[in-house]
N, C-alpha and C positions, 0 to 999 in steps of 0.2 A: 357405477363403473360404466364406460364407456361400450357401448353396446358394439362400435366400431372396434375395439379393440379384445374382445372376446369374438368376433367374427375371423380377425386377422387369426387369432391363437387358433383357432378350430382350422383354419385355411393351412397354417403351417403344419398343421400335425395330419392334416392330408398330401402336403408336397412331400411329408417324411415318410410317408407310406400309409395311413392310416384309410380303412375300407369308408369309414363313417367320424366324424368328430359333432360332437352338437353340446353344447351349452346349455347347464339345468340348474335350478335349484339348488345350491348345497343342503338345504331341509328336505330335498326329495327322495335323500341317498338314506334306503334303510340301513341299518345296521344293527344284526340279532347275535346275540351272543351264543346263538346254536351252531353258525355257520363257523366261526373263530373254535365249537368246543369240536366240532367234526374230525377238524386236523388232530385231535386227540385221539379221538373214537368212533369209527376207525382209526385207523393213525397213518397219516401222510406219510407218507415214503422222506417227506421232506422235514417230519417236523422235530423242532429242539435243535435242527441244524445249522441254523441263520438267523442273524441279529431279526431280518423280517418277517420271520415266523415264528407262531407260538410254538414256545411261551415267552419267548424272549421279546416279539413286539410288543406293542403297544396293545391294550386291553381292549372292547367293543365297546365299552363304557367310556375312555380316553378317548376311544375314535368319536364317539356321539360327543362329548364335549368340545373335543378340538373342530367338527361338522360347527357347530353354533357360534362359531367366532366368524364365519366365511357367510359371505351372499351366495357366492358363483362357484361354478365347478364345470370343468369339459367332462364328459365322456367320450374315449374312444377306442376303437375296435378296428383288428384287420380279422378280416374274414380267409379261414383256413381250413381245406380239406379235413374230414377226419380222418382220413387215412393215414393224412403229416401229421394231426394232434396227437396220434395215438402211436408214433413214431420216434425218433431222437431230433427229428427234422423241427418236432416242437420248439426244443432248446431254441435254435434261432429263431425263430417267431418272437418266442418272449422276450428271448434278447433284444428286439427291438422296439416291442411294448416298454418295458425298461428304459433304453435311449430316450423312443420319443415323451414319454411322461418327464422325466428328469428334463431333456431338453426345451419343454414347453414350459415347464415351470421356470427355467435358469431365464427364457426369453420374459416370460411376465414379470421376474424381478426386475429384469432391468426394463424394463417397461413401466416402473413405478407401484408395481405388486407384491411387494417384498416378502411378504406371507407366503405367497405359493408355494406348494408344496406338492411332488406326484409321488400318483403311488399305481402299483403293475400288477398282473397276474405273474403269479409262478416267484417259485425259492429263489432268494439270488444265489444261495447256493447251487442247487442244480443247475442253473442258468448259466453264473460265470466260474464259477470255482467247483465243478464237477470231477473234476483231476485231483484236487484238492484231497488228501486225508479229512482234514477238519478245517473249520472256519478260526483265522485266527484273531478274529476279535471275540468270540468266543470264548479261547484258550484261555486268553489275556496276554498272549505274546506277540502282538503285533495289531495293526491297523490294517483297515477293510482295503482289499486290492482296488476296490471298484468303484470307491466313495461319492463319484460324481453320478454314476448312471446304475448301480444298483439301491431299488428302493422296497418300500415295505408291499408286503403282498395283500393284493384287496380281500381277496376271501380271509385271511389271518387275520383280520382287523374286524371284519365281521360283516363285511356287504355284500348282503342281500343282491346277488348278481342274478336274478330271474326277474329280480323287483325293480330293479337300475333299466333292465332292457324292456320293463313296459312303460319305465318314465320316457327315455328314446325313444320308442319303437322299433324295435329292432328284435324281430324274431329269433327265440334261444331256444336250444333244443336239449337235452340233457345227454351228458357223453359220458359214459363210463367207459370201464377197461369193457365189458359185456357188451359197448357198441358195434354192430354192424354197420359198415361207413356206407355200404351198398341202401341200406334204409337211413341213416343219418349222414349225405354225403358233404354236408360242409358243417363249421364247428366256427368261434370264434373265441381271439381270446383280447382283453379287453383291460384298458388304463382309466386310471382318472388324474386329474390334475384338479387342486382347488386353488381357487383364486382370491387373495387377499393381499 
């Protein structure tokens, strides 16, 4: 692949908002199937409730084999108070992690990368269909509201996101709900896209 044309994708996903974009490896992205069983146990607020999240995504194991069909892959990140991550102010954040990953992958197809495929932090349930009772692809009575720009979630698939940000470099800090944003005052939250 055109080294020019993974620079241009990393550039646009900075004019769409993004704090950092950098181009890695797609063999650099770990993927452990502890981080995929977490959304269980504990149990994510979010999980069982969206096609992108366990159980209904894709496995850690699915993810490492579909990882081995790709050279390339972006990582990117906007950088967010914790004070908003730990707020509803999140929702929109992620909602635009969401956009720009979907958005970057739609420009690398047509760019001659037909494979690409993004994937976002956070439920697309809580993200776009928060209002929502239930997801109805789910139910089985109907097709996803969102089908273009909501996609699968990185940690549900099982990546290693403390591992991703020392392939970048990009310093992570760990946020829980027990965060003080006054000791941990920025957070980020964080897309991939791979390219194929």
């Amino acid at each position: 692949m055109a080294e020019d044309s993974l620079n241009d994708l990393t550039q646009r996903l900075i004019e769409l908002g993004a704090s950092d974009a950098r181009f890695i490896a797609a063999h650099s992205i770990v993927v452990e199937d502890r981080f995929a069983e977490m959304c269980a146990s504990p149990q994510c607020p979010s999980y069982g409730l969206a096609p992108g999240c366990p159980p209904h995504v894709m496995k850690p194991g699915e993810f490492r084999a579909l990882l081995s069909q790709y050279k390339h892959a972006i990582a990117f990140k906007i950088d967010v108070p914790t004070a908003v991550l730990m707020s509803d102010g999140r929702r929109d954040v992620a909602k635009l992690i969401h956009e720009m990953s979907s958005t970057v992958a739609r420009l690398a197809k047509e760019n001659g990368f037909p494979k690409s495929d993004g994937f976002a932090a956070g439920s697309c349930k809580m993200i776009f269909c928060h209002d929502q009772a239930r997801c109805a692809v789910l139910d089985g009575d109907g097709e996803c509201l969102f089908p273009d720009i909501a996609r699968p979630s990185i940690s549900g698939l099982g990546v290693n996101f403390l591992e991703l940000c020392k392939v970048v470099g990009w310093k992570a800090d760990i946020i829980t709900s027990e965060t003080d944003p006054e000791d941990v005052p920025m957070g980020m939250l964080a897309g991939l896209v791979l390219i194929g």
